[in-house]
Every structure is written in C-alpha cells, then in structure tokens.
C-alpha angles and dihedrals in degrees: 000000000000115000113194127041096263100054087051087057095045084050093047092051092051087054092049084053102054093047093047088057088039089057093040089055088045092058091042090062085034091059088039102058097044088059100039070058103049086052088053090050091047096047096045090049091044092057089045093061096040091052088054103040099028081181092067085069097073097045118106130243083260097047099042091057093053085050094054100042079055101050093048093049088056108107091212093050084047089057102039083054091050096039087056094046089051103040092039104217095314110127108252104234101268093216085063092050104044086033113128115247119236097257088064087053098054087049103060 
C-alpha cells in the first residue's frame, strides 16, 4: 500500500488509467455491436423488400434510389408508415379503411 502522498497519487493515476481504457474498450464493443445490428436491420429489411418486389432486384444503384425517393414522397406511402407507427402492428380495421366517405354516399 502506498505510504506518502505522492505514491497515493501515483497509485490513483494508475487507477484513472486503467478505467479510462476500460471505458475506451467498452465503447468500442459498445460501437461494435450497434453496427454488427444495423447490418442486421438492413439486411433483414432488404430481404423483406426483395422478397416483395423480386424486380427491385435488377435496378441499378441509381435506379433504386430514385425508387425509393419516390416512394417516400408518395403521400400514401407517408400515411401507411404513420398509421403503422401509430397502430403498432396491429392490423387497422379494413371496413374503416374501404369505407365510403360521406361525400359517395350523398352521391348515390
């Protein structure tokens, strides 16, 4: 154990040391392991969309992104995602969906 006051801060700045590169390895793993995830994510979803549209597959990088900024622009696209969001997965009742408005009605 260290005796006089210097040694004890010698001691203490040792210990600082080894927790700083404690903390820098645990971020490291940290770091790692949210972007070992966000492949996974981006595989899994891209899978998801080739499997539903097979044709996406032959578009080019140039192609697909003006797919995809279309398909985000797309006010329909825009609802579905916030319905879902706000729904969770859980399926939105299709009668309220198809139902006629109240303008279709009156027209009848």
């Amino acid at each position: 154990m260290p005796k006089t006051r210097t040694e004890k801060i010698a001691s203490f700045d040792e210990q600082i040391t080894k927790l700083q590169e404690q903390r820098r390895k645990e971020r490291q793993r940290q770091q790692q392991e949210e972007r070992k995830a966000k492949e996974r994510r981006y595989k899994k979803r891209h899978e998801l969309l080739e499997n539903s549209l097979p044709d996406v597959i032959s578009l080019t990088d140039e192609q697909y992104k003006t797919f995809l900024e279309r398909a985000i622009a797309n006010d329909t696209v825009r609802k579905i995602i916030s319905n879902i969001l706000s729904h969770g997965t859980k399926p939105v009742n299709e009668k309220q969906e198809n139902a006629p408005s109240h303008e279709e009605n009156s027209n009848s």
